[in-house]
C-alpha positions as CSV (number, residue, x, y, z in Angstrom):
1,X,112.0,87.6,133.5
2,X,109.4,90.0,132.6
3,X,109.5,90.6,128.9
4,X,110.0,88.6,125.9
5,X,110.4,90.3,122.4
6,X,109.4,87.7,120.1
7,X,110.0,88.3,116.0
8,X,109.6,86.2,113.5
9,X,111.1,87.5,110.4
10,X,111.5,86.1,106.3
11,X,114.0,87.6,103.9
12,X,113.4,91.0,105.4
13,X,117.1,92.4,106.2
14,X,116.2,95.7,105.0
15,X,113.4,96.0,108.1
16,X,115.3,93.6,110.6
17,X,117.4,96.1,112.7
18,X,115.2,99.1,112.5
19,X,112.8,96.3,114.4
20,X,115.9,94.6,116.8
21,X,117.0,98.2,117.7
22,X,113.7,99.8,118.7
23,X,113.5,96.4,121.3
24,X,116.7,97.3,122.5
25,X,115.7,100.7,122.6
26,X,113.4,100.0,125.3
27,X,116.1,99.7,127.6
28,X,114.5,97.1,129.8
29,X,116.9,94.7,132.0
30,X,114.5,91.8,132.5
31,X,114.1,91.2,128.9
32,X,115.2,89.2,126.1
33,X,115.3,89.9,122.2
34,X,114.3,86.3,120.2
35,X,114.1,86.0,116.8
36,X,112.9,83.3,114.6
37,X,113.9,83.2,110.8
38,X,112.2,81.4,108.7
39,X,115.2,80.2,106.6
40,X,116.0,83.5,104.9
41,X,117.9,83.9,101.8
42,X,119.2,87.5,101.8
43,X,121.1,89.0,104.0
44,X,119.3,88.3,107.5
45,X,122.1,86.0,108.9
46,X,124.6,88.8,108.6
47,X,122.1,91.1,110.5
48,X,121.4,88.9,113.2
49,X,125.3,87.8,114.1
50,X,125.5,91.5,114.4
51,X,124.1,91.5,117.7
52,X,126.6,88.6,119.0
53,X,124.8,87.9,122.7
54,X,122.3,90.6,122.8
55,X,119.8,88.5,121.2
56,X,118.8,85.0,120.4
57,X,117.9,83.5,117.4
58,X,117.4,80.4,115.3
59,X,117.3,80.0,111.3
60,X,115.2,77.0,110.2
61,X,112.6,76.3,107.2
62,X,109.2,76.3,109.2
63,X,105.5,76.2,108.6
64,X,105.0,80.3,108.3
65,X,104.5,83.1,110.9
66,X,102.4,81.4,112.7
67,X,104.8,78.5,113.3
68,X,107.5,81.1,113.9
69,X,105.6,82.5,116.6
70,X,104.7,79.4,118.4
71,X,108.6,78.4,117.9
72,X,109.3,82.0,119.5
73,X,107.1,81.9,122.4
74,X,108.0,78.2,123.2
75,X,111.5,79.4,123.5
76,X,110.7,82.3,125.2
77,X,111.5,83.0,129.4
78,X,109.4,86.2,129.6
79,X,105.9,86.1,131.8
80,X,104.8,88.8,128.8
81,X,104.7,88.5,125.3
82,X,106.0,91.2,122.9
83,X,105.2,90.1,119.3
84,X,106.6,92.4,116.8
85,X,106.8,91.3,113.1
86,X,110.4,92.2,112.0
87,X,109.3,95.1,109.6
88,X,107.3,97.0,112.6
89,X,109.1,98.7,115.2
90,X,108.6,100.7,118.5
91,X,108.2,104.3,117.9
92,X,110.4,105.5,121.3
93,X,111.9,103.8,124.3
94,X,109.2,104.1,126.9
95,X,106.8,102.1,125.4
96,X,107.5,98.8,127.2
97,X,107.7,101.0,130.6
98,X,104.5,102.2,130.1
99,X,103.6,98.5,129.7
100,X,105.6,97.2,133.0
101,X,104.1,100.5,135.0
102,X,100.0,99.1,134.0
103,X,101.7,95.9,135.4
104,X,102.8,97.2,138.8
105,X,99.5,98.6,139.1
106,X,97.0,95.7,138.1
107,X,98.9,92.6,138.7
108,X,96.1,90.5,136.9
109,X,96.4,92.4,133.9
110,X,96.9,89.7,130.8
111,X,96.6,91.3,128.3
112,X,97.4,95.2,127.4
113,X,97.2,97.3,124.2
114,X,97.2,101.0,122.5
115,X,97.0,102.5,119.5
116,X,99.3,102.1,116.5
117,X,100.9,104.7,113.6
118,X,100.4,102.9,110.3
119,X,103.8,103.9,108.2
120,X,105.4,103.7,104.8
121,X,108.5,101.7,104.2
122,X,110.3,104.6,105.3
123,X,108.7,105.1,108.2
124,X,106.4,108.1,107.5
125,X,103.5,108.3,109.1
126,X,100.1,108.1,107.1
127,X,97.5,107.0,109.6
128,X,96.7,106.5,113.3
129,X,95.0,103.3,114.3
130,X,93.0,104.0,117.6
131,X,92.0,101.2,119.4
132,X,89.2,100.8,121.7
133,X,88.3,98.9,125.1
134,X,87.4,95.3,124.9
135,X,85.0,93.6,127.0
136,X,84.5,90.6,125.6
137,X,85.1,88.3,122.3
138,X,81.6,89.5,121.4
139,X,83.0,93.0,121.0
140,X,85.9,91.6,118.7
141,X,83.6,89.6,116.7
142,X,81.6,92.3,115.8
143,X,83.9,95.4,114.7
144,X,86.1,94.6,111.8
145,X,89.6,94.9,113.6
146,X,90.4,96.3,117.2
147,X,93.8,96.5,117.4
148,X,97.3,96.3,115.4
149,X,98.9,93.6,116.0
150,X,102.7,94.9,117.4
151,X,100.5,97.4,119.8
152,X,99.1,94.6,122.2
153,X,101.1,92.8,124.7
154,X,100.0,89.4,126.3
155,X,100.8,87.0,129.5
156,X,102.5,84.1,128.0
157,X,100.5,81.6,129.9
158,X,97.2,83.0,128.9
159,X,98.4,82.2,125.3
160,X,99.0,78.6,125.6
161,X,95.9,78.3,128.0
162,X,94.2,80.2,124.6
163,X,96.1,77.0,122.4
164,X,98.3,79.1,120.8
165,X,98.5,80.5,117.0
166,X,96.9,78.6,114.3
167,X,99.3,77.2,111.7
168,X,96.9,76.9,109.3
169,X,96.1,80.2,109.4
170,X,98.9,83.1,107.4
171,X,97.0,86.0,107.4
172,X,94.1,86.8,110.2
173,X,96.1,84.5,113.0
174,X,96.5,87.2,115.5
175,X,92.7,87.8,115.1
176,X,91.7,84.4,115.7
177,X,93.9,84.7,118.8
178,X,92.1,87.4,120.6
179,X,89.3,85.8,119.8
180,X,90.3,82.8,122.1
181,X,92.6,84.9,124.3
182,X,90.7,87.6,126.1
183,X,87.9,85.7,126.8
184,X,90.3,83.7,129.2
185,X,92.1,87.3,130.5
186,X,91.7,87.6,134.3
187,X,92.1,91.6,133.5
188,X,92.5,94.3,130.2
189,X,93.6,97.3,129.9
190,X,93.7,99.6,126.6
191,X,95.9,102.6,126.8
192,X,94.8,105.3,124.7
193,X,98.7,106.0,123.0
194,X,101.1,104.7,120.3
195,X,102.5,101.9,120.6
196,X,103.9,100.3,117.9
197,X,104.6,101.7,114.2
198,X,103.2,98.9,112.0
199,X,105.4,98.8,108.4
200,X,103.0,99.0,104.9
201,X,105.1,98.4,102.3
202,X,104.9,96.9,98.9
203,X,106.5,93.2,99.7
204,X,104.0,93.2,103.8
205,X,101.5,90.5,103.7
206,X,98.8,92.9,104.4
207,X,99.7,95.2,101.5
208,X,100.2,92.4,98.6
209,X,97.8,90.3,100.5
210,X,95.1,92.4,101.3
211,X,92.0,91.0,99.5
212,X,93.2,87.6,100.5
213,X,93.7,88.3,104.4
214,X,90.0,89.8,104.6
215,X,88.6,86.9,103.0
216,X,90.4,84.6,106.0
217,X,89.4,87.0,108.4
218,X,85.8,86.8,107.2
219,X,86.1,82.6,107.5
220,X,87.8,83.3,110.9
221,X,85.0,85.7,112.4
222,X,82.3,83.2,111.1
223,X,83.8,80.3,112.5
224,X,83.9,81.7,116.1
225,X,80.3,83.6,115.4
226,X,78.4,80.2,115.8
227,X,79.8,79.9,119.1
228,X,78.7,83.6,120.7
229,X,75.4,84.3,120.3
230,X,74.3,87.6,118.9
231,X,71.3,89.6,118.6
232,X,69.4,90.9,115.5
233,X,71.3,94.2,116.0
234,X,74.4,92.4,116.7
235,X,74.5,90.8,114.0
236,X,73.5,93.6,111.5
237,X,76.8,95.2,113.5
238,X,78.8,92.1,112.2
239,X,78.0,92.2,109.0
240,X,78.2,96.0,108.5
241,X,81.7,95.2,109.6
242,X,82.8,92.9,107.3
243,X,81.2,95.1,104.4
244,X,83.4,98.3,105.6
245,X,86.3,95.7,105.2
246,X,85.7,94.6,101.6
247,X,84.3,98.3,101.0
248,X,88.7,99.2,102.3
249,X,89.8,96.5,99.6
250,X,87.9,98.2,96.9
251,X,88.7,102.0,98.1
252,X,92.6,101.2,98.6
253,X,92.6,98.9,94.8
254,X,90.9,102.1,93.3
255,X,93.6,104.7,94.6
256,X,91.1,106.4,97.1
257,X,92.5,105.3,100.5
258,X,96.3,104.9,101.0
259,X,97.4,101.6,102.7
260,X,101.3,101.6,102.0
């Protein structure tokens, strides 16, 4: 099987089939659909024994997204990795085809990303997310964020060789991943196009959350920063970063920059 779309979802009917739909969407055979609920309370059950046999699914109390995610990928028969968070979604139905035709044409490619459209809750677009080629975890380190998350697609073995998702982590987890991941990538390949559509609304982690998951992504970036040496400049790069980051916070919580 070539692809696996893993989602871990929480009490996020409203978002679920929007996401389900876009995978289905991509109208790739050697796939699977497998989602991982965390339990939900509303009406998530309903939406996922709406797909009978088109997708596969468990509902169980767990240890967050992060534990969902390792659940998922554990369960998962796909040599790639498709993580999309159940309020994102695929903007059209070639995306994974673009994805399968990199493949075909690097067979050591790992690990492969694009850009991403950052949308409102009802999916209008506000802002593009361009990406840029990676080299190394020392280009990661140093520039606040490379990549959003539903927009990069990963070998499943490289991720258990990388140890997997922190569970300890809720916020900056897929950061700390490519930190470990795509220093252990064979090949990379960044696609200048869209992606994914990655959901800001008023309930996302990232929105409600958003001082809190720069502060973890600051302890994160540290905590792999004393084991890859960087240079004066380098380091004046890091922490120029990191400032931009807390300098977002303070522009979005004063009503300058929109981030939902």
């Amino acid at each position: 099987m070539m692809f696996s779309f893993v989602i871990p979802t929480r009490n996020q009917a409203g978002f679920l089939s929007r996401c389900i739909d876009s995978c289905l969407a991509q109208g790739i055979v050697d796939s699977e659909i497998i989602v991982v609920d965390g339990a939900s309370t509303d009406g998530t059950i309903r939406v996922l024994d709406s797909y009978g046999p088109r997708i596969r699914w468990i509902s169980e109390p767990d240890k967050g997204q992060s534990d969902a995610l390792n659940k998922g990928i554990k369960m998962a028969q796909g040599e790639f990795i498709a993580w999309i968070n159940s309020d994102d979604y695929y903007p059209c139905p070639d995306v994974l085809k673009r994805v399968e035709s990199a493949i075909e044409k690097n067979p050591k490619l790992d690990i492969i990303y694009g850009d991403g459209m950052m949308v409102d809750g009802e999916g209008k677009p506000f802002r593009r997310f361009y990406s840029y080629p990676v080299y190394s975890a020392k280009d990661i380190l140093i520039r606040p964020v490379f990549v959003l998350q539903p927009a990069l697609f990963f070998r499943r073995r490289i991720f258990f060789d990388a140890g997997g998702l922190r569970t300890d982590l809720h916020l900056s987890m897929d950061q700390d991943l490519w930190l470990r991941m795509f220093p252990l990538a064979r090949s990379t390949l960044y696609i200048p196009e869209i992606f994914a559509h990655a959901v800001y609304h008023s309930s996302a982690k990232s929105v409600k959350d958003l001082y809190a998951q720069v502060n973890e992504l600051w302890a994160v970036k540290d905590a792999h920063r004393k084991e890859i040496r960087l240079n004066l400049y380098e380091r004046i790069r890091y922490r120029m970063g990191m400032s931009k980051m807390y300098a977002y916070v303070a522009a979005v919580k004063l009503g300058l920059w929109k981030h939902c």
